[in-house]
Rosetta silent file (secondary structure, phi, psi, omega in degrees, C-alpha in Angstrom):
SEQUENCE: XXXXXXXXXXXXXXXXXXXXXXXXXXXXXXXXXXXXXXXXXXXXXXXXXXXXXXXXXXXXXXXXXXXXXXXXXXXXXXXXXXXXXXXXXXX
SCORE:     score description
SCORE:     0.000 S_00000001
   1 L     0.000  137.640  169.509    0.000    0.000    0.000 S_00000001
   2 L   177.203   97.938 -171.854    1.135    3.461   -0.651 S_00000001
   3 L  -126.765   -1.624  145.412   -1.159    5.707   -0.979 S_00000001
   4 L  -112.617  118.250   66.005    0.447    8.512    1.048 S_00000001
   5 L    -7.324  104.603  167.434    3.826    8.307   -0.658 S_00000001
   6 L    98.783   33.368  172.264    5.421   11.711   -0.757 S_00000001
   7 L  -112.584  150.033  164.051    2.647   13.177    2.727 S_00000001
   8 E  -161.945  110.005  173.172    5.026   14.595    5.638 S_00000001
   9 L  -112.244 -162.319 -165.859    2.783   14.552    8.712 S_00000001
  10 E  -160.629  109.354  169.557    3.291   15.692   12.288 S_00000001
  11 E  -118.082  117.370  170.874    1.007   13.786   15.037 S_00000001
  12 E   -58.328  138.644 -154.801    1.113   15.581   18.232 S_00000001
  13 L    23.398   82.846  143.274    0.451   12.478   21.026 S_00000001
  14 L  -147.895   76.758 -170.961    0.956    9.708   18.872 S_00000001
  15 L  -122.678   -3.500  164.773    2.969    7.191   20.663 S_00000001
  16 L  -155.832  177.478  160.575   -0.264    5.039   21.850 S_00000001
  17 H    91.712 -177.427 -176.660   -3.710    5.197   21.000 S_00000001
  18 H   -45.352  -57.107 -167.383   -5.946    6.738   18.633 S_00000001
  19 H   -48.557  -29.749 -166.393   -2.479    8.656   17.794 S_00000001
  20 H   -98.068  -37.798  165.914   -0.275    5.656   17.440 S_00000001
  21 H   -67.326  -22.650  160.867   -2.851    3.852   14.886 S_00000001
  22 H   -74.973  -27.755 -172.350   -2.888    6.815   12.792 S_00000001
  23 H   -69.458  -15.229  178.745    0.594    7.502   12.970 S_00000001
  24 H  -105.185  -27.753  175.473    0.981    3.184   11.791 S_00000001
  25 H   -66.355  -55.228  171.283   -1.774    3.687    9.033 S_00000001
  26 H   -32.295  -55.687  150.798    0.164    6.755    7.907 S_00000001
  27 H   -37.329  -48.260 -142.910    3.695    4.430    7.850 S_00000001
  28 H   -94.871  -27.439 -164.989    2.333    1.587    6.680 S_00000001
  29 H   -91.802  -11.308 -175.178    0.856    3.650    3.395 S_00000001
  30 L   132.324  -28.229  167.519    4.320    5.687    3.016 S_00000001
  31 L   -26.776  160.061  153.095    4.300    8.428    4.784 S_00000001
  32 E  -128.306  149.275  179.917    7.232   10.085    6.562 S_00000001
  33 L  -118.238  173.422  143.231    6.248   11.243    9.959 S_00000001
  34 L  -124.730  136.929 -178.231    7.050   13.217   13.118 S_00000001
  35 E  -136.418  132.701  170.836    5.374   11.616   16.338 S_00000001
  36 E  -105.037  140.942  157.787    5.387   13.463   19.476 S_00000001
  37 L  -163.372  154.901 -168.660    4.876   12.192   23.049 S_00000001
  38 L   -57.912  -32.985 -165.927    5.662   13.051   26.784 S_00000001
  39 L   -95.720   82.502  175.864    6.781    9.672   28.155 S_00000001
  40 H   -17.409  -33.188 -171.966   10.015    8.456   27.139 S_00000001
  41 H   -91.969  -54.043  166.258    9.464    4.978   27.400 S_00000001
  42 H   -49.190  -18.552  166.691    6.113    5.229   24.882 S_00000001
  43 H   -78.728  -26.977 -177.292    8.759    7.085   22.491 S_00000001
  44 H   -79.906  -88.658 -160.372   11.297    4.385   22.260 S_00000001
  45 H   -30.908  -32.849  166.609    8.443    1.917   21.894 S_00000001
  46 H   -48.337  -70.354 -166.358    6.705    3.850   18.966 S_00000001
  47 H   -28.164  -40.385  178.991    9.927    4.598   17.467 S_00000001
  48 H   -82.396  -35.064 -146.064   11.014    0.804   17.392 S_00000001
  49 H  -111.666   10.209  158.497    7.400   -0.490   16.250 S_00000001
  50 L  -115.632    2.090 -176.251    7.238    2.454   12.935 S_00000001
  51 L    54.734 -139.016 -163.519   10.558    2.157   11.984 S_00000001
  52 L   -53.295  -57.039 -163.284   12.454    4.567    9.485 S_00000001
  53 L   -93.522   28.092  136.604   10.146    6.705    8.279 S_00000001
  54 L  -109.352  149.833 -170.544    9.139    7.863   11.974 S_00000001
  55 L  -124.406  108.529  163.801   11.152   10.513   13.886 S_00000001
  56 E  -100.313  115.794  142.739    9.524    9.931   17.767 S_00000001
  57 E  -138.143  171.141  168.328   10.684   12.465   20.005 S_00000001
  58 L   -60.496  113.404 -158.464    9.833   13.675   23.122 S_00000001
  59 L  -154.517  143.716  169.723    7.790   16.905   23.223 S_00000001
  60 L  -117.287  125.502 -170.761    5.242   17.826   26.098 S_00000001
  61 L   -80.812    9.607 -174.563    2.916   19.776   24.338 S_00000001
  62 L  -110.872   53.878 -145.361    2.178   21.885   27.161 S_00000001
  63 L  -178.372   86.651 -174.930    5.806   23.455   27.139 S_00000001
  64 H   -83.165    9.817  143.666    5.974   26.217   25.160 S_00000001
  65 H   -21.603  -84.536 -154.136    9.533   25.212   24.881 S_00000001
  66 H   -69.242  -18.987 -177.054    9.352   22.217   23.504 S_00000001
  67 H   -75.350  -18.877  170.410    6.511   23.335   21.012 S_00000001
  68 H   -65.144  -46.540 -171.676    9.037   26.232   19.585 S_00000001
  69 H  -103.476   55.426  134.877   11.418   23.407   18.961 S_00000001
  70 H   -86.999  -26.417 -158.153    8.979   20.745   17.713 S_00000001
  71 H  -101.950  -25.967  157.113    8.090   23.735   15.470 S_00000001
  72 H   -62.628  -81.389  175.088   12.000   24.286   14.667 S_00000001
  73 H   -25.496  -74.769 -173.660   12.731   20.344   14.318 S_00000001
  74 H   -47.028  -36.952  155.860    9.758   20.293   11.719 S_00000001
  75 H   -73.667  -35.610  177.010   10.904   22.598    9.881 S_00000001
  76 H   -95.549  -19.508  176.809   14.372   21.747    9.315 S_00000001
  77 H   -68.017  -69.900 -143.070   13.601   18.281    8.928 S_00000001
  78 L   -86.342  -46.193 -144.577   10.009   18.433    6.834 S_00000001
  79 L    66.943 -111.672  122.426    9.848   21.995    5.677 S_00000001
  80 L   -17.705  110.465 -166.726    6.424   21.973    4.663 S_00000001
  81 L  -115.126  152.788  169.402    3.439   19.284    6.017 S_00000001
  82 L  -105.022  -22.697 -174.494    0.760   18.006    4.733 S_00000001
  83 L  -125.276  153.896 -175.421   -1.340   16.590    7.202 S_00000001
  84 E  -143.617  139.793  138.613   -0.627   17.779   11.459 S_00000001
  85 E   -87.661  108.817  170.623   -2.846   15.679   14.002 S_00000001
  86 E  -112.967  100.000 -157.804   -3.182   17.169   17.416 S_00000001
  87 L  -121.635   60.688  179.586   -4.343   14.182   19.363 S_00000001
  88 L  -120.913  164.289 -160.678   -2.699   14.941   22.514 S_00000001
  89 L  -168.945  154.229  127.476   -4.916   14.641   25.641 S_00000001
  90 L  -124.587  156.000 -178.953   -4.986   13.568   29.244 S_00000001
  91 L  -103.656    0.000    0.000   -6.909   11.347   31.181 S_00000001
């Protein structure tokens, strides 16, 4: 399947969850991603179970730190995205 081939998305929380099945349909079709998520240990674990074409880092989206450089990192990586999911939440 590869039917996004050539998409560079950005899913804010997607290291489990709703986030982490879009972020593996999104893989699995071609995509290259960025996946953000707070918890180090759910970032390794994405990171190994999407492979290449995900870049998992750590970003607490409530930091407006880390969201300047998630928005630097995206940029020098991506330039331009086509799709951005902001599926970050807590319960």
């Amino acid at each position: 399947m590869s039917n996004y081939n050539e998409i560079k998305a950005v899913i804010i929380g997607g290291t489990h969850g709703m986030g982490f099945a879009t972020a593996r349909a999104l893989v699995d079709g071609g995509a290259q991603l960025i996946i953000t998520g707070s918890n180090p240990h759910k970032v390794v674990e994405a990171s190994n179970a999407l492979g290449e074409r995900a870049r998992v880092i750590v970003s607490d989206i409530t930091s407006m730190a880390d969201i300047i450089k998630l928005r630097k990192e995206v940029e020098e990586e991506m330039g331009a995205i086509d799709f951005l999911h902001v599926n970050a939440g807590m319960a």
